[in-house]
MOPAC internal coordinates of N, CA, C and O (Angstrom, degrees):
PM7 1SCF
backbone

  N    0.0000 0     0.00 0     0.00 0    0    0    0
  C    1.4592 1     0.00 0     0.00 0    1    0    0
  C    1.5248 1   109.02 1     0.00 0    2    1    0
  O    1.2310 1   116.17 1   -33.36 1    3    2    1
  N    1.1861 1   124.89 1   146.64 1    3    2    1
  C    1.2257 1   142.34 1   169.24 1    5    3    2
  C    1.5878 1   111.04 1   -39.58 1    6    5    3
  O    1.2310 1   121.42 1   -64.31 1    7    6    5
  N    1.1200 1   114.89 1   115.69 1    7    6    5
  C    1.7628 1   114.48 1  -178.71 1    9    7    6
  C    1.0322 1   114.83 1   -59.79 1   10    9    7
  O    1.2310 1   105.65 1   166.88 1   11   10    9
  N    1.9835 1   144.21 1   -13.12 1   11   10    9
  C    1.2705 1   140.67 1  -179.46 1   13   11   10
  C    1.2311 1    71.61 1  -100.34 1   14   13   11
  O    1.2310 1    95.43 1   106.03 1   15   14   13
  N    1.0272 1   160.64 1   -73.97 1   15   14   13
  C    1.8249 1   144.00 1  -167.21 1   17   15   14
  C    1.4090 1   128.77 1   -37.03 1   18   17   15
  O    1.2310 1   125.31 1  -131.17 1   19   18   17
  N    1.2545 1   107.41 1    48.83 1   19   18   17
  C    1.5689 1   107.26 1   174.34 1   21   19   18
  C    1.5576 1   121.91 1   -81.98 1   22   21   19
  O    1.2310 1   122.52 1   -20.97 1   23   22   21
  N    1.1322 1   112.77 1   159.03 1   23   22   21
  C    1.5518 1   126.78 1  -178.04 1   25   23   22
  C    2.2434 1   107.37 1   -36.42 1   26   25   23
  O    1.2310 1   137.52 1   122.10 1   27   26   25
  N    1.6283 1    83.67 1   -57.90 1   27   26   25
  C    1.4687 1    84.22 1  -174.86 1   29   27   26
  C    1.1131 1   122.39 1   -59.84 1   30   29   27
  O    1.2310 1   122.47 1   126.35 1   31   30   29
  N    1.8413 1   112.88 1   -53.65 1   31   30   29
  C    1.7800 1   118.00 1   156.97 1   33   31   30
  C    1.7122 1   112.20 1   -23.60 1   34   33   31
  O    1.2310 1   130.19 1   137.83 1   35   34   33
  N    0.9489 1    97.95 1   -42.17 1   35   34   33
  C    2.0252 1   109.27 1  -145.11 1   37   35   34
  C    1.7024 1    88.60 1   -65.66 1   38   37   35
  O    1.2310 1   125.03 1   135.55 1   39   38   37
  N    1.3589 1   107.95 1   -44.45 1   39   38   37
  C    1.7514 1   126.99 1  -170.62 1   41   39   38
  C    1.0972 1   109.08 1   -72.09 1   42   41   39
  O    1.2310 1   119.87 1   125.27 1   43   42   41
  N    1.5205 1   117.84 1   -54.73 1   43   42   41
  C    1.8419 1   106.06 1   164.58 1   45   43   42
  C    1.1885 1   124.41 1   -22.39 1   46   45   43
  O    1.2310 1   129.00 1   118.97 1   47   46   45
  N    1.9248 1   100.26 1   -61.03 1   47   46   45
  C    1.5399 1   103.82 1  -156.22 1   49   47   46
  C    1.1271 1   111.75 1   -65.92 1   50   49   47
  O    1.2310 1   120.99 1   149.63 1   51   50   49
  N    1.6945 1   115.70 1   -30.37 1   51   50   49
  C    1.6467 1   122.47 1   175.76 1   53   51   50
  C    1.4593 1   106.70 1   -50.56 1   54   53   51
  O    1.2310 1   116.02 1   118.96 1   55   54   53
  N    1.0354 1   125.17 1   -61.04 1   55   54   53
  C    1.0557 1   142.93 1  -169.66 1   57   55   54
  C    1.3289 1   113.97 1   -37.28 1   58   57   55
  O    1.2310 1   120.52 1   127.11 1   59   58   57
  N    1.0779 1   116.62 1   -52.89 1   59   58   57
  C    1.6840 1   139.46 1  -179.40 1   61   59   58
  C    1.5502 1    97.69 1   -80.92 1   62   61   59
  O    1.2310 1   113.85 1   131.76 1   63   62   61
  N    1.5351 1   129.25 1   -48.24 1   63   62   61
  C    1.4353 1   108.92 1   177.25 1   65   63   62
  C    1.9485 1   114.77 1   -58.89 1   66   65   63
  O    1.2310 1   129.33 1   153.16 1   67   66   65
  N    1.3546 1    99.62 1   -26.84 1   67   66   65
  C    1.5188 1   110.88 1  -157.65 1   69   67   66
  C    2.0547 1    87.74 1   -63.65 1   70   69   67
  O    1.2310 1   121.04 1   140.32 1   71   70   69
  N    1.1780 1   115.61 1   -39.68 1   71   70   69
  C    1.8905 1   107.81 1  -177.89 1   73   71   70
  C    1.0965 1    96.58 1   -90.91 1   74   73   71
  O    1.2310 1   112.08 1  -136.35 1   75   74   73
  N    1.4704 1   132.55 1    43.65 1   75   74   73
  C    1.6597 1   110.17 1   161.28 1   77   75   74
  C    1.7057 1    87.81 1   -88.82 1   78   77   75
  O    1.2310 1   120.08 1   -30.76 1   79   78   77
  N    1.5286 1   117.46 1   149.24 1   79   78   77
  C    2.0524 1   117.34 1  -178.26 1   81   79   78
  C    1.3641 1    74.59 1   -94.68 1   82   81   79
  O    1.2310 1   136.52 1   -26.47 1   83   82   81
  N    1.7987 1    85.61 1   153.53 1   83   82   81
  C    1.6782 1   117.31 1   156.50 1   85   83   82
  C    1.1411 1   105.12 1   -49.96 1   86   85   83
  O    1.2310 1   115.98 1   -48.69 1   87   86   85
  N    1.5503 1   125.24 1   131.31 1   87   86   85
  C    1.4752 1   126.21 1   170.95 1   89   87   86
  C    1.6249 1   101.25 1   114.40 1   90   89   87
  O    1.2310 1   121.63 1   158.59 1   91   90   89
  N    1.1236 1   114.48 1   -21.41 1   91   90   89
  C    1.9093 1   115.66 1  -169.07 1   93   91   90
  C    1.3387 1   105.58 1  -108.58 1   94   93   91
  O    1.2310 1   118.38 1   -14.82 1   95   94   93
  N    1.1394 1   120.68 1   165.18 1   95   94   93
  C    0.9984 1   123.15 1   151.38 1   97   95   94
  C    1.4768 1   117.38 1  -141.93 1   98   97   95
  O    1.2310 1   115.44 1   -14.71 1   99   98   97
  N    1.5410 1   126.26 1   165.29 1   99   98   97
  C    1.6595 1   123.63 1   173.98 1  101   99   98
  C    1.3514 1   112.59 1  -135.06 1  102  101   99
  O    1.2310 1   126.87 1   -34.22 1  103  102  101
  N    0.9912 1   104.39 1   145.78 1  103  102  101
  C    1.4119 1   124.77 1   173.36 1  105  103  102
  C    1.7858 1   107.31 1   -65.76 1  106  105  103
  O    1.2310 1   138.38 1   -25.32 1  107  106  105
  N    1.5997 1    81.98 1   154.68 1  107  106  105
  C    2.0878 1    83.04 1  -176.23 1  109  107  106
  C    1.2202 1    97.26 1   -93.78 1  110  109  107
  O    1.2310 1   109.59 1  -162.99 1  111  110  109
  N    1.6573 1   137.13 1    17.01 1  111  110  109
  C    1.4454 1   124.24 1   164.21 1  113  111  110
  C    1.7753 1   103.36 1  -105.11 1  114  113  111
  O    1.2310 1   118.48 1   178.17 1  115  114  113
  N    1.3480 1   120.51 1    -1.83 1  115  114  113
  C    1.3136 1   126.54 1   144.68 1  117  115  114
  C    1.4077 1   122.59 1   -71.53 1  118  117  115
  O    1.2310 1   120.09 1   135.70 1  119  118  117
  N    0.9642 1   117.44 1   -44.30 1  119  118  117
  C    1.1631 1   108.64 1  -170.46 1  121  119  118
  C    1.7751 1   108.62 1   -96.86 1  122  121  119
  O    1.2310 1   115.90 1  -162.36 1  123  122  121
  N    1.2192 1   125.39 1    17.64 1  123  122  121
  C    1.4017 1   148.65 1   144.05 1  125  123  122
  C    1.1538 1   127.06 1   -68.70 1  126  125  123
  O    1.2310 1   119.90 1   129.28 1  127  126  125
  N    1.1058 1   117.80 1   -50.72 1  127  126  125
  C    1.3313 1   151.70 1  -178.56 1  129  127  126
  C    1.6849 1    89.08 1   -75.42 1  130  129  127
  O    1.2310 1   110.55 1    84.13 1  131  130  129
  N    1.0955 1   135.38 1   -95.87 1  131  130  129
  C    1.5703 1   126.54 1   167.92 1  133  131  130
  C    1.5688 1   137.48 1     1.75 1  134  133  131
  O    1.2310 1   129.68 1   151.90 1  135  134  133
  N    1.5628 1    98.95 1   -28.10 1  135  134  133
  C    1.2722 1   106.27 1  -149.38 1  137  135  134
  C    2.0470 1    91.13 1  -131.21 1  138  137  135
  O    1.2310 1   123.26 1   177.61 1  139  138  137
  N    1.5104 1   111.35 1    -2.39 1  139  138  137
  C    1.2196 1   104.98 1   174.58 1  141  139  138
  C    1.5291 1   119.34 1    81.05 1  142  141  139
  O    1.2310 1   131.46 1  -162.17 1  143  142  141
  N    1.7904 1    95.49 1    17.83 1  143  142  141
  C    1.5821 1   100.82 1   177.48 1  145  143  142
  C    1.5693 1    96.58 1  -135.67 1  146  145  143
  O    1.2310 1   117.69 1  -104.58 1  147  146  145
  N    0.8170 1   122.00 1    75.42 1  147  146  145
  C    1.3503 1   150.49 1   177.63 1  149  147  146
  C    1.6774 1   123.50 1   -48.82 1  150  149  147
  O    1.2310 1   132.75 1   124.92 1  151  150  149
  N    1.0674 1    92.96 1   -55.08 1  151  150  149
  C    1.8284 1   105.21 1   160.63 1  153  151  150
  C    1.1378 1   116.20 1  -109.51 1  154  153  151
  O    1.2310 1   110.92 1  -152.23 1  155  154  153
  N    1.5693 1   134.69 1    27.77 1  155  154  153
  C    1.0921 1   149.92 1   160.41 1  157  155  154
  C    1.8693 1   116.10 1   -89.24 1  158  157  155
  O    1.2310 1   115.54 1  -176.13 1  159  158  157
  N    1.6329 1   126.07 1     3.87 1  159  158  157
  C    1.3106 1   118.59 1   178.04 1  161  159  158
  C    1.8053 1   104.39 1   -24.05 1  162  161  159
  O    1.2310 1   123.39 1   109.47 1  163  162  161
  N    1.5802 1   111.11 1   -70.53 1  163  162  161
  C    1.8279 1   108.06 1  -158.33 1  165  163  162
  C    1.7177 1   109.97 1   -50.47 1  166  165  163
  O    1.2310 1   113.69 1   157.61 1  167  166  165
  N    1.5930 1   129.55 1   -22.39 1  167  166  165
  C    1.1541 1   141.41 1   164.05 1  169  167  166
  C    1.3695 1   107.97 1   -31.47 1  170  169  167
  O    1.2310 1   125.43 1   115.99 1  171  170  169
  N    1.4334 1   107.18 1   -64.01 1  171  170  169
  C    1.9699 1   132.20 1   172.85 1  173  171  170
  C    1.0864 1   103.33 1   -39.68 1  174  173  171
  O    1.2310 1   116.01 1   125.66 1  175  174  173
  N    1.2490 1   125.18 1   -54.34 1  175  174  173
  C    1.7522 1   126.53 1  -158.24 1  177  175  174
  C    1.6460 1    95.24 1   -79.71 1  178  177  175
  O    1.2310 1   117.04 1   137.84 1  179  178  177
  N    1.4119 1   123.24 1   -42.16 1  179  178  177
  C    1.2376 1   120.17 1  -158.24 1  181  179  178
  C    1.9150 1   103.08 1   -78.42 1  182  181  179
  O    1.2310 1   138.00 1   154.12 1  183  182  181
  N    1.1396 1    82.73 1   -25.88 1  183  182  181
  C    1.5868 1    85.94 1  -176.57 1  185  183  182
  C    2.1081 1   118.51 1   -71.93 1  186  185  183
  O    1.2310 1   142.86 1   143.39 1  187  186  185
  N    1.5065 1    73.20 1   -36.61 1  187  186  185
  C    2.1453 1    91.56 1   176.99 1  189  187  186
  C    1.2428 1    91.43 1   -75.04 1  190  189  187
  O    1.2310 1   109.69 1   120.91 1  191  190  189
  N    1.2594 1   136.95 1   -59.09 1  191  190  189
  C    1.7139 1   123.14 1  -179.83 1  193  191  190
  C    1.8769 1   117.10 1   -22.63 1  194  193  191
  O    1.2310 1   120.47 1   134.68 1  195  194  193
  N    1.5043 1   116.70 1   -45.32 1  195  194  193
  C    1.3909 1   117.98 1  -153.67 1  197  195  194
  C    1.3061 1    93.28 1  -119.57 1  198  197  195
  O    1.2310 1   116.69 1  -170.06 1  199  198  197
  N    1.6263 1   123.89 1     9.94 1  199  198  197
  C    1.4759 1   125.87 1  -167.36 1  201  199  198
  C    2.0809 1   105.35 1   -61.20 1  202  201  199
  O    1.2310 1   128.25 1   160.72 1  203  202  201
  N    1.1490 1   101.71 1   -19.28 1  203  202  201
  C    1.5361 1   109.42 1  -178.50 1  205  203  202
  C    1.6792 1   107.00 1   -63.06 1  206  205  203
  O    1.2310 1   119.60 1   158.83 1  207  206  205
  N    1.2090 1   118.37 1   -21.17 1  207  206  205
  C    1.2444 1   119.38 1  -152.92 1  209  207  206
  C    1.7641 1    87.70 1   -96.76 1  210  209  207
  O    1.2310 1   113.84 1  -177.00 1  211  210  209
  N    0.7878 1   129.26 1     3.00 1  211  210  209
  C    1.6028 1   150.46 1  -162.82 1  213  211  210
  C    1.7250 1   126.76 1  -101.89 1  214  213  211
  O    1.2310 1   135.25 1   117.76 1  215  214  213
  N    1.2504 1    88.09 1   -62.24 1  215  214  213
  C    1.3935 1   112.32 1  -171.64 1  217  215  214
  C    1.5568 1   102.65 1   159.34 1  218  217  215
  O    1.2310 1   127.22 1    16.91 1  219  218  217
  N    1.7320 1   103.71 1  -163.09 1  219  218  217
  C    1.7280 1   112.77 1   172.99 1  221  219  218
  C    1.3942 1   123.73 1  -115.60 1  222  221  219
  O    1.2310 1   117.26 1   -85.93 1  223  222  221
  N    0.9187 1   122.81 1    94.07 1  223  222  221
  C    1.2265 1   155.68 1  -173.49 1  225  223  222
  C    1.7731 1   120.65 1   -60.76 1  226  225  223
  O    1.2310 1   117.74 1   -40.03 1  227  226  225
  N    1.4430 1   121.90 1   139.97 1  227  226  225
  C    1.7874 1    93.67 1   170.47 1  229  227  226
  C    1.7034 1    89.62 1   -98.21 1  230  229  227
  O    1.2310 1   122.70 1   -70.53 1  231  230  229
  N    0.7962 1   112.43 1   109.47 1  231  230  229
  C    1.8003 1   132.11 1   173.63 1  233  231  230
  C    1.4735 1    83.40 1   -99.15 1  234  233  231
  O    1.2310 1    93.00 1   117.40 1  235  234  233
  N    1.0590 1   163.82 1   -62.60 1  235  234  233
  C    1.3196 1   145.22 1  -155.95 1  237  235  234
  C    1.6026 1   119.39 1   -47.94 1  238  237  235
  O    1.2310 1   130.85 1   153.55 1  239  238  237
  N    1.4941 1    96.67 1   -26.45 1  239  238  237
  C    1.6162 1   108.18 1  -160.62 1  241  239  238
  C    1.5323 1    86.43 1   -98.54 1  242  241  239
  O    1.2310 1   104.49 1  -126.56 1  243  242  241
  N    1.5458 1   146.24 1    53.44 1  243  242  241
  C    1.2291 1   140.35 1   133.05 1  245  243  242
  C    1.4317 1   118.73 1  -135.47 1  246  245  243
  O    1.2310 1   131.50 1   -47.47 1  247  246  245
  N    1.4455 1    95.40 1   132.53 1  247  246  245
  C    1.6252 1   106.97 1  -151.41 1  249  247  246
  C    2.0575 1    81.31 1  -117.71 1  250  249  247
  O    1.2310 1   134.99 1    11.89 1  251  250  249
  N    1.4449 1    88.60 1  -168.11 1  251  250  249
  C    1.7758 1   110.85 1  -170.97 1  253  251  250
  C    1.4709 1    94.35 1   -89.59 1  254  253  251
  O    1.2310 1   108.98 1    -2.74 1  255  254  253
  N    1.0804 1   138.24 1   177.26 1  255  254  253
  C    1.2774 1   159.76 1   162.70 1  257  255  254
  C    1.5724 1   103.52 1   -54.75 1  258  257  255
  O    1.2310 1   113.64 1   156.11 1  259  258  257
  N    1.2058 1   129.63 1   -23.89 1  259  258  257
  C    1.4262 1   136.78 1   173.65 1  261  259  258
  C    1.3651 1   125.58 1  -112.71 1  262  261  259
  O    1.2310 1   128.81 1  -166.74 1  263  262  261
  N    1.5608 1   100.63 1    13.26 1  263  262  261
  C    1.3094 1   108.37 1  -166.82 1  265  263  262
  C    1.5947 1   138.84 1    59.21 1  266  265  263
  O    1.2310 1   136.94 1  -166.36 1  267  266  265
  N    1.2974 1    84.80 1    13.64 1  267  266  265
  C    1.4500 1   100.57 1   169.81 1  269  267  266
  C    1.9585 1   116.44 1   -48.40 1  270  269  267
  O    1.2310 1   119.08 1   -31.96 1  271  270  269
  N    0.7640 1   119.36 1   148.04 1  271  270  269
  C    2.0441 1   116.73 1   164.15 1  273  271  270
  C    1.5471 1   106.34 1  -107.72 1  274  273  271
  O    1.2310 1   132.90 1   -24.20 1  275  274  273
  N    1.0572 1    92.68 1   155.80 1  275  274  273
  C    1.6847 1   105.36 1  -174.99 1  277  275  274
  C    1.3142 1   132.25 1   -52.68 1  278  277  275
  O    1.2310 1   108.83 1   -96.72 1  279  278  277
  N    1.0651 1   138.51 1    83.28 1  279  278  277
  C    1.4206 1   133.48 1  -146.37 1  281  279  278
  C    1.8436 1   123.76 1   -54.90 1  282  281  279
  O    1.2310 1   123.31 1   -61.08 1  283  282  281
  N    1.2157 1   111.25 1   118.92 1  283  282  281
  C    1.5084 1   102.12 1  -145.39 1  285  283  282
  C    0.8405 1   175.18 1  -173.72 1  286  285  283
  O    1.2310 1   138.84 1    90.48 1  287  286  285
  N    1.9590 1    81.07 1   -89.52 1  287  286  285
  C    1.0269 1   118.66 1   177.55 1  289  287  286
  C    1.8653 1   115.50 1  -116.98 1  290  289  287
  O    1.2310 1   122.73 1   -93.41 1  291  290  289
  N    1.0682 1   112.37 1    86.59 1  291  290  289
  C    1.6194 1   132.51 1  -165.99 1  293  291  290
  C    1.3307 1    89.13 1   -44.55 1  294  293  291
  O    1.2310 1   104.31 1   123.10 1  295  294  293
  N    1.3451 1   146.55 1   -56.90 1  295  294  293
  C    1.2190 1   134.16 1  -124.00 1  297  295  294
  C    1.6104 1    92.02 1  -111.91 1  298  297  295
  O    1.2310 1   103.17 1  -167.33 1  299  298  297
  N    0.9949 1   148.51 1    12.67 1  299  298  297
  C    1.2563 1   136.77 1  -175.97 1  301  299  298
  C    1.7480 1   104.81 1  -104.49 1  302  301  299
  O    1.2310 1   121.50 1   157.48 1  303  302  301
  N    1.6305 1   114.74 1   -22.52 1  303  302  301
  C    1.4919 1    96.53 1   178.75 1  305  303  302
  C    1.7415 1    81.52 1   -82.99 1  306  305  303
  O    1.2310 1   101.76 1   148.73 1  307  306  305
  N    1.3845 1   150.89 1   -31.27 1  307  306  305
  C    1.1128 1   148.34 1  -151.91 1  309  307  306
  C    1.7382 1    89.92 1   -53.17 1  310  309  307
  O    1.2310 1   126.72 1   109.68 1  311  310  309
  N    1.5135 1   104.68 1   -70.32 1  311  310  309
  C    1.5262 1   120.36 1  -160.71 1  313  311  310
  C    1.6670 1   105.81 1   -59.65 1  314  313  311
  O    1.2310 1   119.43 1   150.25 1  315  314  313
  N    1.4257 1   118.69 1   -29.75 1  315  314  313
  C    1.5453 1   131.89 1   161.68 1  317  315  314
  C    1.1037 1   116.53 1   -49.83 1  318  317  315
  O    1.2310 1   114.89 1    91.32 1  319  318  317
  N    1.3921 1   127.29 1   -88.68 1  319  318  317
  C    1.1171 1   115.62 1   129.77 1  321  319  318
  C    1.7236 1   125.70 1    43.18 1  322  321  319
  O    1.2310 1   131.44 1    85.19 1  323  322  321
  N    1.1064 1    95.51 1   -94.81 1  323  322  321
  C    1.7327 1   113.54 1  -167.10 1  325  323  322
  C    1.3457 1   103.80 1   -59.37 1  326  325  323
  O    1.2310 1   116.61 1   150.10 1  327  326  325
  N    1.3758 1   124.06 1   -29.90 1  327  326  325
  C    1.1582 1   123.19 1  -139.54 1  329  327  326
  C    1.9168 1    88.77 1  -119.88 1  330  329  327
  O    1.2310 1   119.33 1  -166.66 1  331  330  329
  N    1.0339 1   118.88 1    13.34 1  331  330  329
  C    1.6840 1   141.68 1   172.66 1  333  331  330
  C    1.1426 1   109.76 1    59.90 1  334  333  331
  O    1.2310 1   123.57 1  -136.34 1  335  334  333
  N    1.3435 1   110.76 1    43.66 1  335  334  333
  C    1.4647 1   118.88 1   162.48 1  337  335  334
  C    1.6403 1   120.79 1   -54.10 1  338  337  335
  O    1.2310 1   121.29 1   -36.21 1  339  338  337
  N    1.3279 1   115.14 1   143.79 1  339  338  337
  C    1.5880 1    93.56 1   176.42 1  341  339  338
  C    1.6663 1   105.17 1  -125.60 1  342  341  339
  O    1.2310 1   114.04 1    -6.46 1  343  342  341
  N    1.4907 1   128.89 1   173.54 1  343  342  341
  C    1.0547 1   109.33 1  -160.22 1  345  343  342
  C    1.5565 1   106.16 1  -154.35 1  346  345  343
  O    1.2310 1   120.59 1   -53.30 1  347  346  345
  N    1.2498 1   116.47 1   126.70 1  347  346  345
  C    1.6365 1   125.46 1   159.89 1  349  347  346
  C    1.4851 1   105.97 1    -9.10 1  350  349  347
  O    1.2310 1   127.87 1    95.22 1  351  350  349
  N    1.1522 1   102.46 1   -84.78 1  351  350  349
  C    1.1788 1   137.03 1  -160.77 1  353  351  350
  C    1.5123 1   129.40 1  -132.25 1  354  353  351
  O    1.2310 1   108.21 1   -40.61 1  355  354  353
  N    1.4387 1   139.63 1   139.39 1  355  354  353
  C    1.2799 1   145.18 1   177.88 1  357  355  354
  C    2.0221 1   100.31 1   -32.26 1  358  357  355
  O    1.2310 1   113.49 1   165.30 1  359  358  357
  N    1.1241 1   129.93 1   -14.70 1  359  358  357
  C    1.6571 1   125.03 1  -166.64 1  361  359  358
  C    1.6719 1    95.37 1  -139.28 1  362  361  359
  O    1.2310 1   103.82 1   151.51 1  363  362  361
  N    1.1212 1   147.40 1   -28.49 1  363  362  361
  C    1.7806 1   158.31 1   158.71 1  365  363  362
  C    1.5187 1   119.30 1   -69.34 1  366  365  363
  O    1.2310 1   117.20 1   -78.58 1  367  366  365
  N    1.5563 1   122.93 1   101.42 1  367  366  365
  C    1.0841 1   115.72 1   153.21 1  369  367  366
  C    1.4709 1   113.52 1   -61.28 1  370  369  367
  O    1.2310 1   123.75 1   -17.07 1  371  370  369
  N    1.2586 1   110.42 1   162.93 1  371  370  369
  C    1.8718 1   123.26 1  -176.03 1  373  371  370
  C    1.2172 1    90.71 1   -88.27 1  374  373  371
  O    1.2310 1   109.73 1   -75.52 1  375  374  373
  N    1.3501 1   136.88 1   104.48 1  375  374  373
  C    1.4364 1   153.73 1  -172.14 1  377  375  374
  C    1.3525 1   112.46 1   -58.98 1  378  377  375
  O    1.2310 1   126.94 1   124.79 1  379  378  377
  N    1.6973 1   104.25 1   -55.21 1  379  378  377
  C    1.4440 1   135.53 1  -157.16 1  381  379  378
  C    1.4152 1    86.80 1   -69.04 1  382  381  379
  O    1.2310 1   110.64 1   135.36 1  383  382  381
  N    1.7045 1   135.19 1   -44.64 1  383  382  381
  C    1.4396 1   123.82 1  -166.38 1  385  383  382
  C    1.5874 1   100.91 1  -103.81 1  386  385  383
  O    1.2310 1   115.22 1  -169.72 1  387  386  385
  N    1.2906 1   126.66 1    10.28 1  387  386  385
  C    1.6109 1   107.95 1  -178.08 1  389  387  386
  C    1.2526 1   110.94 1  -131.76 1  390  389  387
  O    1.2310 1   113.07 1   160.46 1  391  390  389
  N    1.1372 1   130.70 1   -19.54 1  391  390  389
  C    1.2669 1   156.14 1  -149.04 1  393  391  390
  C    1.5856 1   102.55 1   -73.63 1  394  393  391
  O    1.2310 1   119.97 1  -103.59 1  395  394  393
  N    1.5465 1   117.66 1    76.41 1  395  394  393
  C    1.3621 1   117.48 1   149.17 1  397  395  394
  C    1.5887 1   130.23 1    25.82 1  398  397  395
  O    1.2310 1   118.20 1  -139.75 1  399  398  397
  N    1.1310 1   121.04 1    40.25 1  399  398  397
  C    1.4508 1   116.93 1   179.40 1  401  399  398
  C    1.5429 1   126.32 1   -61.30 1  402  401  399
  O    1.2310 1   123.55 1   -78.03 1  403  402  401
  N    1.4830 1   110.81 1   101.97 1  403  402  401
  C    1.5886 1   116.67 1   176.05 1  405  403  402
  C    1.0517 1   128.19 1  -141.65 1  406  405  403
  O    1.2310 1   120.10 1   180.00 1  407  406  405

């Protein structure tokens, strides 16, 4: 595993994905920023990649800085979606209406 990828890091980030509400979503330079790793966003991604190995996570509800979704990954506008996300575009959550405010 990645040496900035430690167990405790790994639990933060869960931690912080686990209060994103149904309906929001955050960016992984929010939730960087949260956690005191600030210019660490790709940390976020690397960490949601192996988040299975963890527990279950809403990893769906973190998008790009533009709201981009994970390229991919079919099932994350699915689970978006459900949860009445609305969207730019087929690959863009609508930022301005979902976007995690904290």
């Amino acid at each position: 595993m990645n040496k900035v990828l430690n167990d405790d890091l790994l639990y933060e980030i869960y931690s912080v994905v686990e209060e994103i509400p149904k309906g929001n979503v955050a960016t992984y330079g929010q939730i960087a920023r949260l956690i005191g790793k600030d210019k660490n966003s790709r940390l976020i991604g690397k960490a949601l990649k192996i988040s299975s190995m963890y527990g279950n996570f809403p990893c769906h509800r973190v998008v790009n800085h533009n709201g981009r979704l994970v390229p991919g990954w079919e099932d994350q506008y699915t689970l978006l979606k459900k949860e009445n996300i609305t969207f730019k575009d087929n690959m863009h959550v609508d930022l301005k209406k979902h976007k995690w405010n904290i």
